[in-house]
C-alpha positions as CSV (number, residue, x, y, z in Angstrom):
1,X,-46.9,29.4,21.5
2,X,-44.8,26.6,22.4
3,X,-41.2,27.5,23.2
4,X,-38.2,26.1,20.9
5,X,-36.2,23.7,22.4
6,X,-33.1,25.8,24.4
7,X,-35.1,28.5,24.4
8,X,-34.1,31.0,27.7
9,X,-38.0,30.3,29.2
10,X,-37.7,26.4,28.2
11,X,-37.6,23.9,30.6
12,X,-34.9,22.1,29.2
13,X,-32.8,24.9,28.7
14,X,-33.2,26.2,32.4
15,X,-32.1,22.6,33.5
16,X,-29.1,22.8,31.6
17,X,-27.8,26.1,32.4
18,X,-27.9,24.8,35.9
19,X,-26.4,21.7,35.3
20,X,-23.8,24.0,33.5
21,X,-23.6,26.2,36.2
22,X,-22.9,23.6,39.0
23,X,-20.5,21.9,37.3
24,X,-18.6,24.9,37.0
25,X,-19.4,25.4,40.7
26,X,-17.9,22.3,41.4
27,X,-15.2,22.8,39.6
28,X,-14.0,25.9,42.1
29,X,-15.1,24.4,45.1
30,X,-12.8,21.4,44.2
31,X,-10.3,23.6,43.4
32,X,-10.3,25.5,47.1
33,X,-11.4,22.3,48.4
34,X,-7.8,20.9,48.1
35,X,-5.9,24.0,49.2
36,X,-7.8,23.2,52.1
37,X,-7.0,19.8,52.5
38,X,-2.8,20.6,51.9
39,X,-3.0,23.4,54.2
40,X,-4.7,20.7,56.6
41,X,-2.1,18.2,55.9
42,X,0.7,20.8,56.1
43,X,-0.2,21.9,59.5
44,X,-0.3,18.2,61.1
45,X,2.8,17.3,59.3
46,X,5.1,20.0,59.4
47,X,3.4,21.9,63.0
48,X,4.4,25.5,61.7
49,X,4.1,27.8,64.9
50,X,2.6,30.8,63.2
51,X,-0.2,28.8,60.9
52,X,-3.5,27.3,62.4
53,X,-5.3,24.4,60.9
54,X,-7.9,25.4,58.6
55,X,-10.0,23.1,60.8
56,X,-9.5,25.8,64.0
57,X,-9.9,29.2,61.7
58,X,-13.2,27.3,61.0
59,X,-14.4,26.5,64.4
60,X,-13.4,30.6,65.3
61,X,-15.9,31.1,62.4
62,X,-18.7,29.4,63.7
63,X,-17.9,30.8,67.6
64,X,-17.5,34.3,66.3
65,X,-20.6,34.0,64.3
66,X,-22.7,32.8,66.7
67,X,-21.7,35.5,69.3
68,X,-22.8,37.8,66.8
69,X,-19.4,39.6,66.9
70,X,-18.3,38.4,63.4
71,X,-21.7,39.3,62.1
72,X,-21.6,42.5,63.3
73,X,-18.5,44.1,61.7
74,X,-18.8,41.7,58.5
75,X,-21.9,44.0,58.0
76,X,-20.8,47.6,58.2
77,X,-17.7,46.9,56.3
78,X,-20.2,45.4,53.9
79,X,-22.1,48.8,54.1
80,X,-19.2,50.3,53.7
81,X,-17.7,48.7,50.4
82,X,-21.3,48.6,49.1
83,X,-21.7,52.4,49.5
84,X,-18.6,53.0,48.0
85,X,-18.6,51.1,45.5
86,X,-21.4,52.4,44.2
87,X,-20.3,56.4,44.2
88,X,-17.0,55.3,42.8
89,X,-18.5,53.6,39.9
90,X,-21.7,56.4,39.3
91,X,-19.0,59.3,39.4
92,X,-16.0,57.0,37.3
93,X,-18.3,56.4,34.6
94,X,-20.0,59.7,34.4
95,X,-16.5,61.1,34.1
96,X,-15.0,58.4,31.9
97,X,-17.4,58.8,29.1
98,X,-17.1,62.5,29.0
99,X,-13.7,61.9,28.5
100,X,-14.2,59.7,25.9
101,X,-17.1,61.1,23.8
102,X,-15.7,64.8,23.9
103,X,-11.9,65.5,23.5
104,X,-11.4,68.4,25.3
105,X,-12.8,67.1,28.8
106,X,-10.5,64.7,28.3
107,X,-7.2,66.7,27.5
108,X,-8.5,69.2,30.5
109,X,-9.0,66.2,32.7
110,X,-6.4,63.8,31.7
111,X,-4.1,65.2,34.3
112,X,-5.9,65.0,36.7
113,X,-6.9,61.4,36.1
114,X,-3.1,60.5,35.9
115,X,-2.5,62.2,39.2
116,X,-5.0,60.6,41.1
117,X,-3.9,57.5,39.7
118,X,-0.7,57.8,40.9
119,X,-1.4,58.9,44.3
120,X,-0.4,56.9,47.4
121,X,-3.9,55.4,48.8
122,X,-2.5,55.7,52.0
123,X,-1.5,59.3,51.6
124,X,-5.6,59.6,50.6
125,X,-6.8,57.7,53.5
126,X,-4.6,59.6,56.3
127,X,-5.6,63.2,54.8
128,X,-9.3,62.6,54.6
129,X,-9.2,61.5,58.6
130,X,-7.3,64.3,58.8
131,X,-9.8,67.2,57.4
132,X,-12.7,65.0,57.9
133,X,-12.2,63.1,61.0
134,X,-12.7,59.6,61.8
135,X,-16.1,58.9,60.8
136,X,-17.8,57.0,58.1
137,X,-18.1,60.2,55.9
138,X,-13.9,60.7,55.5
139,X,-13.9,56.4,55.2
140,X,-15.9,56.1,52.0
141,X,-14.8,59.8,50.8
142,X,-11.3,58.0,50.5
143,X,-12.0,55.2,49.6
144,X,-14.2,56.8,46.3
145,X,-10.9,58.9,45.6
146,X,-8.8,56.0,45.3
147,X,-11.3,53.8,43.5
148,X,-12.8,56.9,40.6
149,X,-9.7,57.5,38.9
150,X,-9.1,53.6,37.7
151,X,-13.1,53.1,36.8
152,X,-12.9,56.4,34.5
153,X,-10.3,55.5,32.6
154,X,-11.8,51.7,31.9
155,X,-15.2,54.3,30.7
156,X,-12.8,56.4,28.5
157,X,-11.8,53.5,26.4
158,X,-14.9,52.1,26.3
159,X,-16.4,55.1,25.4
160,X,-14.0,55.8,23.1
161,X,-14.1,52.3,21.0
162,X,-18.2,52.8,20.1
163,X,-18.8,52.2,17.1
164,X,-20.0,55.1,15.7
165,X,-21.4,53.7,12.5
166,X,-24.0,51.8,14.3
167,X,-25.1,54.7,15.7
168,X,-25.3,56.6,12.2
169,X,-27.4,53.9,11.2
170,X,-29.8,54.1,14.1
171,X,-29.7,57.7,13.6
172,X,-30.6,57.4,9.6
173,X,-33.3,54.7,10.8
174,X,-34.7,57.2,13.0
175,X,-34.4,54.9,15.7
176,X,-36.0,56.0,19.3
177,X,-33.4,57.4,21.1
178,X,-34.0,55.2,24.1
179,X,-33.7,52.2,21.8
180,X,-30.8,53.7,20.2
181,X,-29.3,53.6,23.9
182,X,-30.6,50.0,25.1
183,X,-30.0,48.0,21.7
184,X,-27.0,50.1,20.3
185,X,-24.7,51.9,22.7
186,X,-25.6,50.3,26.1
187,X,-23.9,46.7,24.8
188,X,-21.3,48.3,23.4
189,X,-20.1,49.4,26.4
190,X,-21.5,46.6,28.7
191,X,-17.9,44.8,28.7
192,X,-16.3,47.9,30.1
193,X,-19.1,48.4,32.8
194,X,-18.3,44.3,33.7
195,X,-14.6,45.0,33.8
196,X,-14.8,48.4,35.8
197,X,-17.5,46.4,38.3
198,X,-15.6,43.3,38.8
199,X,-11.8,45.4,39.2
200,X,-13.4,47.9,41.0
201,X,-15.3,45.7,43.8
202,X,-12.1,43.4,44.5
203,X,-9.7,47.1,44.9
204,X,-12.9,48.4,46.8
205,X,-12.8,45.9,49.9
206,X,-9.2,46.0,50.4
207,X,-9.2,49.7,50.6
208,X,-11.9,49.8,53.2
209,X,-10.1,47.4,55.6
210,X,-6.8,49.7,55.1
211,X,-9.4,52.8,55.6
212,X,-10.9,50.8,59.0
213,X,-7.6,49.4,60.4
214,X,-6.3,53.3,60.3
215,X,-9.2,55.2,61.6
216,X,-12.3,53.3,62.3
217,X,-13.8,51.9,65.7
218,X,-15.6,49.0,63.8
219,X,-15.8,46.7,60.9
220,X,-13.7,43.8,59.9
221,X,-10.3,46.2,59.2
222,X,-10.7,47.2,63.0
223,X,-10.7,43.9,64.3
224,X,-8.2,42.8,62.1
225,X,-5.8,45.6,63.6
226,X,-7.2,43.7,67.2
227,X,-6.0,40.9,66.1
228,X,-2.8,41.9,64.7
229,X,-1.8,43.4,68.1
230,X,-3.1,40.5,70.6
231,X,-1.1,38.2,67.8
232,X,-3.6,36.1,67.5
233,X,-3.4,34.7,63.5
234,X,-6.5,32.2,63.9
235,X,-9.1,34.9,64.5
236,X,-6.8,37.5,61.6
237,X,-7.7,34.4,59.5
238,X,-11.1,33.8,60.6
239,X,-12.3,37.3,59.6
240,X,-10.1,37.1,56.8
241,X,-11.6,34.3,54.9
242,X,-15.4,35.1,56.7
243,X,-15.2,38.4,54.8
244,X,-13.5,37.0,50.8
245,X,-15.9,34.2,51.1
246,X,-18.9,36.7,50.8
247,X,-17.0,39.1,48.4
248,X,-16.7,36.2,46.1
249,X,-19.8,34.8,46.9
250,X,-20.9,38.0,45.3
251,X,-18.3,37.2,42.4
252,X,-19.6,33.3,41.3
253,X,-23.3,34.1,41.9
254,X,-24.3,37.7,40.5
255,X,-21.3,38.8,38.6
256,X,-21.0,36.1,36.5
257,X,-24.6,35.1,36.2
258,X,-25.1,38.6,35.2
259,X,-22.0,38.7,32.5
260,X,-23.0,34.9,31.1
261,X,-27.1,36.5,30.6
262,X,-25.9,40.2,29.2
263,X,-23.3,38.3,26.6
264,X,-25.9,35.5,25.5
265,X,-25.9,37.3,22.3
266,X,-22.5,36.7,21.4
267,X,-23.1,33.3,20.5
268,X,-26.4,33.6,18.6
């Protein structure tokens, strides 16, 4: 069978989600591409003391890259955020729907969710060293403390706003329960699993350099506190930018891909 023209397997249509797709690329780029150029300008115009040309934070890039340094702590503070992000955002939404689907987990734990949102990260961070040591365990243990609270609440709601005459209907239907789940409840609840994913990994990462800078011996948060004491701001920079350019590298090309194919059926 031949497919219809736009179809998701079609030629055509695959060629024009990536034209799509790069121009919205290009669009971004553009967009960073002349901050770039009026930092640039700034620094050759004005000479501020305390700001490097993005030109030299780029040429510390490629040194620090190719002596492996860079590469090195850019990848367990990638392990890091990767392992907890993932805990945090199992154990938030296992909680949050609890809390939304049955009311009395959710006046028992509601408490406690508004406690640990309103507890100092730091405060978190400095006790888990503490008890745990300074070790990789006590880094992501924190860091899942501070992150669970915030994705279980996001759950709640969603949880929460089901619509529960869909599921009446599926129920009256006698519809498989595993179908209920994929075709009924699972995209109800997909924009709150998008929102929790995309909120939770851009706190995430900026926890675990606090969590590194404080106790660690490596990662990008350890050399950053290097850095901050030899005062050198080219190379704070260097890993700085080295380290959001592949958090949202992570953002424009699985993220969004992901939320644009999970949400094609709002527009059918």
């Amino acid at each position: 069978m031949r497919p219809l023209k736009g179809d998701w397997f079609d030629g055509a249509g695959i060629a024009a989600r990536w034209t799509r797709f790069a121009g919205k690329l290009f669009s971004r780029g553009l967009s960073v591409f002349l901050l770039l150029v009026v930092w640039q300008a700034g620094v050759q115009i004005f000479e501020p003391a305390l700001l490097p040309a993005p030109s030299a934070v780029a040429q510390l890039i490629w040194q620090y890259t190719l002596d492996g340094d860079l590469l090195l702590h850019l990848g367990i503070t990638l392990r890091r955020v990767a392992l907890s992000f993932a805990i945090a955002m199992l154990l938030g939404m296992v909680v949050g729907l609890l809390m939304g689907h049955y009311r009395r987990v959710d006046k028992f734990l509601d408490g406690l969710v508004t406690l640990a949102l309103n507890l100092p990260a730091l405060v978190v961070i400095i006790l888990c060293f503490i008890w745990l040591g300074l070790n990789d365990v006590a880094a992501v243990v924190a860091v899942v403390i501070n992150k669970v609270p915030n994705i279980a609440v996001t759950f709640r709601e969603g949880a929460k706003n089901i619509d529960r005459d869909l599921l009446a209907v599926a129920k009256a239907y006698r519809v498989p329960f595993m179908r209920t789940l994929r075709q009924v409840y699972l995209p109800q609840l997909l924009p709150y699993f998008l929102a929790a994913a995309r909120c939770g990994l851009a706190l995430v990462w900026k926890i675990v350099l606090v969590v590194e800078l404080l106790g660690c011996s490596e990662g990008v948060g350890f050399q950053l506190g290097n850095y901050f004491q030899l005062f050198d701001i080219a190379s704070i920079l260097a890993y700085t930018f080295a380290f959001v350019a592949v958090v949202y590298s992570v953002e424009v090309f699985v993220l969004q891909p992901w939320e644009r194919s999970v949400s094609r059926w709002r527009t059918c």
